[in-house]
N, C-alpha and C positions, 0 to 999 in steps of 0.2 A: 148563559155565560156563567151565572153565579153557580147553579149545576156543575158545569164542568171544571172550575175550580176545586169545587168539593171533592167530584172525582178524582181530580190530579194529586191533593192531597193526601188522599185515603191509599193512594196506590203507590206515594212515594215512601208513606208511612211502613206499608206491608213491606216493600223491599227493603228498607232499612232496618225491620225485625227479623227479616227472613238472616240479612246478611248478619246478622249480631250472634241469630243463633247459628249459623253455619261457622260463624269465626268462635265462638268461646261453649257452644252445648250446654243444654243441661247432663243432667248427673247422668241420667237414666237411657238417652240417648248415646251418649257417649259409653256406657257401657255394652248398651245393645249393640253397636257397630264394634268394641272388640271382642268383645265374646257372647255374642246373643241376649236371649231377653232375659232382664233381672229377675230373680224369681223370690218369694216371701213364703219362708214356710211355718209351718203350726207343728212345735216339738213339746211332747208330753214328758214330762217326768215324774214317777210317784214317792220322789224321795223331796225333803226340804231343802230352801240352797242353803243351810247349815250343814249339811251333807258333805263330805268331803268328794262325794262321787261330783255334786255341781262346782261347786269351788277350785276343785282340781282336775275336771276334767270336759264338763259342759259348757260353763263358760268361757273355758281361756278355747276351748276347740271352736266353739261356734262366734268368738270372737274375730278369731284367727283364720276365717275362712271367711266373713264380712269383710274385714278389710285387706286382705290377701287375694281375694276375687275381685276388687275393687266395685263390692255391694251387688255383685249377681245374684248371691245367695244372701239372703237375710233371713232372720229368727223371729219367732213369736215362742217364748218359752212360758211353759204351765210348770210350775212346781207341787210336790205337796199331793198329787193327785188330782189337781183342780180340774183337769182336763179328763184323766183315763186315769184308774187307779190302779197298782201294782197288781202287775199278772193278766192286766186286762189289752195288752196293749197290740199283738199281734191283731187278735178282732178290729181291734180300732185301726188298724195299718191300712187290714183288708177292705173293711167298707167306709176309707177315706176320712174317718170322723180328725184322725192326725197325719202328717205326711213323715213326722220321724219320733221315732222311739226312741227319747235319752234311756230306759231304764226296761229296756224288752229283758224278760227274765225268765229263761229258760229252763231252769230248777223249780218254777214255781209251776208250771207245766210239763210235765213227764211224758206225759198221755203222747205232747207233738213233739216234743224236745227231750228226745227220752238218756242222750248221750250227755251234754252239756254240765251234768248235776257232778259227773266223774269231778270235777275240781273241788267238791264239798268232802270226798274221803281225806280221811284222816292222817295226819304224818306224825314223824315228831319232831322234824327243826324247819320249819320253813318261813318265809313271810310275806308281806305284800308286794313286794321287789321280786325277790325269785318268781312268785306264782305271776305275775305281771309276766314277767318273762317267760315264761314257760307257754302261760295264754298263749303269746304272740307265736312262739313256736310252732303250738301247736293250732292254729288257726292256719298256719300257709304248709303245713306238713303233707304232703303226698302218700304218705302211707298210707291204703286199705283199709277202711273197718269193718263194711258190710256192704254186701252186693257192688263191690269194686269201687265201692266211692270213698271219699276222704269225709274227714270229721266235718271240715266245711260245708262240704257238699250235700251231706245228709240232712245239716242242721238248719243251714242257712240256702243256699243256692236249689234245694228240692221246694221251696217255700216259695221261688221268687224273691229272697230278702235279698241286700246287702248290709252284711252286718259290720260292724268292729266292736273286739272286745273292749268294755269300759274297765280302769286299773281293777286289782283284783284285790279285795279286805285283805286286812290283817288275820290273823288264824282264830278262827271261833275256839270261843272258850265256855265253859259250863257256868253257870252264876245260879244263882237263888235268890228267892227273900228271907226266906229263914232256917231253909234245911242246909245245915257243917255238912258234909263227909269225911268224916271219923275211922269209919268201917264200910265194910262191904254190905253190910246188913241196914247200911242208911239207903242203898241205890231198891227202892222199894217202887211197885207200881202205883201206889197212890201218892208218886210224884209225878206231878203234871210238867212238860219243858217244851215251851217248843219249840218247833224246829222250822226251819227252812226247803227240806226237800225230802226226797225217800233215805236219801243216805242218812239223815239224821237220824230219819225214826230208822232207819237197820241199825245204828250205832245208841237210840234210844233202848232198840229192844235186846241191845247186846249185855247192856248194863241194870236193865233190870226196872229200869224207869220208863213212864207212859209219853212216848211223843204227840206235841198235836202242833200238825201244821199249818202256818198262817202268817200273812203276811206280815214282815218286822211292824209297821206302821200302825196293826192293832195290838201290839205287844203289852204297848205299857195301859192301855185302858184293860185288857185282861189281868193283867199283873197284878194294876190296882181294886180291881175288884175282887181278886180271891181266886179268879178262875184260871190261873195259870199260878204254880209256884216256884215257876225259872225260867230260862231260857238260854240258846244254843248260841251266842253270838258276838259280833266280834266289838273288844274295847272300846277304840275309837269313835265308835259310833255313837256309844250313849249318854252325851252328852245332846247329841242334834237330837234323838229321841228322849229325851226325858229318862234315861234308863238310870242314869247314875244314881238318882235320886231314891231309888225303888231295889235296886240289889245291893245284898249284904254280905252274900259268901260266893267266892267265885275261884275256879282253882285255873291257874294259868303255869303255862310251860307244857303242854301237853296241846299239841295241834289239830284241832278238830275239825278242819278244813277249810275251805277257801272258800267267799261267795262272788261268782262273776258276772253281770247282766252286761246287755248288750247295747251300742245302739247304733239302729237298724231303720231302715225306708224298704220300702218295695223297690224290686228292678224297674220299673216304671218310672218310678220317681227320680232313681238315681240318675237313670238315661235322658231324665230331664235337663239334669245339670250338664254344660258343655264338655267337654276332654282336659281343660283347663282347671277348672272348677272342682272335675269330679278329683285331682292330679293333688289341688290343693286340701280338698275334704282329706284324701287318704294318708299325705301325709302329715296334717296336723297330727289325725287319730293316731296313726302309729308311732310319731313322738311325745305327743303332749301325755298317754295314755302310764309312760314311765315316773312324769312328773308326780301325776296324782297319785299313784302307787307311793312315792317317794313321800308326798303329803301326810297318807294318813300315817304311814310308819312313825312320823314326826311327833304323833299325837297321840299315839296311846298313855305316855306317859302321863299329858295332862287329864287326860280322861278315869284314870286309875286315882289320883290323886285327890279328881273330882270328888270320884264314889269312896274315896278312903274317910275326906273332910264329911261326909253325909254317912256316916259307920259302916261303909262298909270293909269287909278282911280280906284279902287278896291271901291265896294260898299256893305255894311254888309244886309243880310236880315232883321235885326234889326234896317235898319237903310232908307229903303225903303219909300216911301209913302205909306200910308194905303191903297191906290187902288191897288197897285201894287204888296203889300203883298199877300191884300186877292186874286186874280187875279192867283199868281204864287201858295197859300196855296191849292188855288181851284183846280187849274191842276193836282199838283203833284193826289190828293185823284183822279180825274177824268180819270187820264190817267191809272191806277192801274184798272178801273171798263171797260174801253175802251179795254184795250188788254184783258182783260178774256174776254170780250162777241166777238172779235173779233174771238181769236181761239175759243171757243166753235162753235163759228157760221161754222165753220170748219171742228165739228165736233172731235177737239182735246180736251186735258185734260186743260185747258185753266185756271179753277178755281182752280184745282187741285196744277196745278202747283203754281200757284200766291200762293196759303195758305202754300206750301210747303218752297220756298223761304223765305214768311212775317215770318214761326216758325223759319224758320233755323238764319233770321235779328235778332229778337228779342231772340232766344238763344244766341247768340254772342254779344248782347249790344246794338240794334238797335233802333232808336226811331221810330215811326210810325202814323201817324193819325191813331186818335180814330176810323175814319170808316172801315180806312182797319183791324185794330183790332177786329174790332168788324163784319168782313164779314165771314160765316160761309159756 
C-alpha cells in the first residue's frame, strides 16, 4: 500500500510537469517547433572589436539575427585572430575548425580569389559609401566575366561559399615614418611600404617604391622595428591598430583603393539555417552593411587628429609638388591597365572585371580618370 502511494505520487508529479511544459516551453523548444533546431555557431574574426568592421558590422549583424530568429542562430565570436588569423580563414571554413568567416579576405589570396582585389585600384574621388555601394552592386550583377559566370559565381558560389560583402574602408592612403615626398626622386626602392594585395605592389612598382605584402595586423610590430618604412592603408583604422602613433608623413586626397573582406560559411552551413533564418541573416547583411560604411566615414577625422596630436603632417594631393602629383595621377591610371593585362595574361576575365567594378564606382558617385573611362 505504502508502495503504491509512492507510485501515485511520482506519476501525478510527472503529468503536472509534463502539462506546465506543454502550457509555458522552454526557450529551445519553443524555437525548434517554429523554425527547427537552434543552432550555435563559432565566427572568426582577425581584426580587433575596436575595428570599425566589428562595431559596425559583426556585431549589430550577428546581434540582429539572434534576436530576429528568436535564438535559432546564436554566435560564439573570436576577435583579434584568437581563433583563425587573417587570410587563414577559407582553410578553417573547409576543415570545420570555424563555421563562419567575419573577415574572409579575398585580396589576401589571389592564387583562389583572383577577381575580388579589382576594389584595391586606385581612383580619385571616392569613399566608403560609394564603394559600399558599388560592392553590393556589383555582388548581385549578372554580367559575364569568365567562362559565362558572374563575379559571384567565380568567387564565391564555385567554392561552395555564401558570402556577403562586409562595408568597404575608406580610400587607402600612403603614410611613412619618416620619409616627406617633396619630389619624385623621394619615391626610391629602398623604401619599404606595404601593401595589401597585388594591386598595391602594381601601384608600389608604378611609383618607384618596394611593396611587401602582409597582413595589416603585422603592420605596426614591422613598423616598429625598422623593417617596414610606410604603409598603404586606410585612416580610420589606425587608431584600432596602433598606427597613429607610428606615422608621421602621409599624403591624402588621392584614392588608393578600397579594401573589402567578406563574411562567409560554406553552402552546408548556410542550408543549415531554416528559409526564415537564412531570409533574416541576408537581410540584416545587406542593410546593416551601409551603416558600417557610414561609421568609419565618421571617423576618419578623429583618427587624422589622433596622428596630428602624435606629430604626425597630413599632406593634401592638392597640395603636392607638381612632380609628385603627375607621378602619383600617372600610377593610379597605370596600375588599372597593369592588373587587367596581368590577369588576362592568365587567361582570367581580367578586363572584364575592371569595366565591371569602374560601372558599378561610377554608378554610385565615383570619380575616375578620363582613361579608365574611356577603356572599352
Amino acid at each position: 500500500m505504502e508502495k503504491m502511494k509512492w507510485m501515485s505520487v511520482v506519476l501525478a508529479s510527472a503529468l503536472v510537469l509534463s502539462a506546465c511544459g506543454e502550457e509555458t516551453g522552454s526557450s529551445s523548444s519553443g524555437e525548434a517547433e517554429a523554425g527547427g533546431e537552434a543552432k550555435n555557431f563559432r565566427a572568426s574574426s582577425g581584426v580587433p572589436d575596436k575595428h570599425f568592421w566589428h562595431r559596425g558590422f559583426f556585431e549589430p549583424l550577428t546581434t540582429a539575427v539572434e534576436e530576429e530568429s528568436g535564438g535559432q542562430a546564436t554566435f560564439d565570436i573570436f576577435t583579434s585572430g584568437e581563433l583563425v588569423t587573417l587570410g587563414g580563414e577559407l582553410d578553417a571554413l573547409n576543415s570545420g575548425q570555424i563555421d563562419i568567416a567575419l573577415t574572409l579576405m579575398p585580396p589576401y589570396d589571389p592564387q583562389r580569389f583572383p577577381y575580388t582585389e579589382v576594389v584595391m585600384l586606385p581612383t580619385l574621388t571616392s569613399d566608403a559609401g560609394i564603394a559600399t555601394e558599388a560592392m553590393a552592386k556589383m555582388m548581385e550583377s549578372d554580367r559575364e566575366i569568365a567562362d559565362g559566370k558572374t563575379y559571384y559565381q567565380l568567387e564565391f558560389e564555385d567554392k561552395d561559399l555564401v558570402a556577403f560583402a562586409n562595408p568597404a574602408t575608406e580610400p587607402y592612403v600612403l603614410s611613412t615614418t619618416n620619409q616627406k615626398f617633396e619630389s619624385a626622386a623621394d619615391f626610391t626602392a629602398a623604401l619599404r611600404v606595404r601593401t595589401a594585395s597585388r594591386v598595391h605592389e602594381i601601384l608600389a612598382n608604378e611609383l618607384g617604391i618596394t611593396g611587401q605584402s602582409m597582413p595589416i595586423s603585422d603592420a605596426y610590430d614591422a613598423l616598429s622595428r625598422n623593417a617596414l618604412d610606410g604603409i598603404i592603408y586606410n585612416a580610420p583604422d589606425w587608431i584600432a591598430f596602433g598606427l597613429d602613433e607610428l606615422i608621421k608623413h602621409t599624403i591624402t586626397g588621392v584614392n588608393l583603393g578600397h579594401f573589402v573582406g567578406h563574411t562567409a560559411m560554406t553552402k552546408e552551413t548556410w542550408d543549415s539555417l531554416s528559409p526564415e533564418t537564412q531570409e533574416v541573416f541576408r537581410e540584416n547583411a545587406e542593410s546593416i552593411v551601409h551603416e558600417g560604411a557610414a561609421l568609419t566615414m565618421g571617423e576618419t577625422e578623429e583618427n587624422i587628429a589622433s596622428n596630428k596630436e602624435k606629430g604626425g603632417e597630413i599632406t593634401h594631393f592638392d597640395d603636392v609638388t607638381p612632380e609628385v602629383h603627375d607621378l602619383l595621377e600617372s600610377a593610379v591610371v597605370n596600375s588599372w591597365n597593369d592588373w587587367i593585362e596581368d590577369l588576362d595574361s592568365q587567361g582570367l576575365g581580367g578586363k572584364e572585371m575592371a569595366l565591371l567594378w569602374r560601372d558599378m564606382l561610377v554608378e554610385s558617385g565615383a570619380v575616375l580618370p578620363q582613361d579608365i573611362l574611356d577603356l572599352e
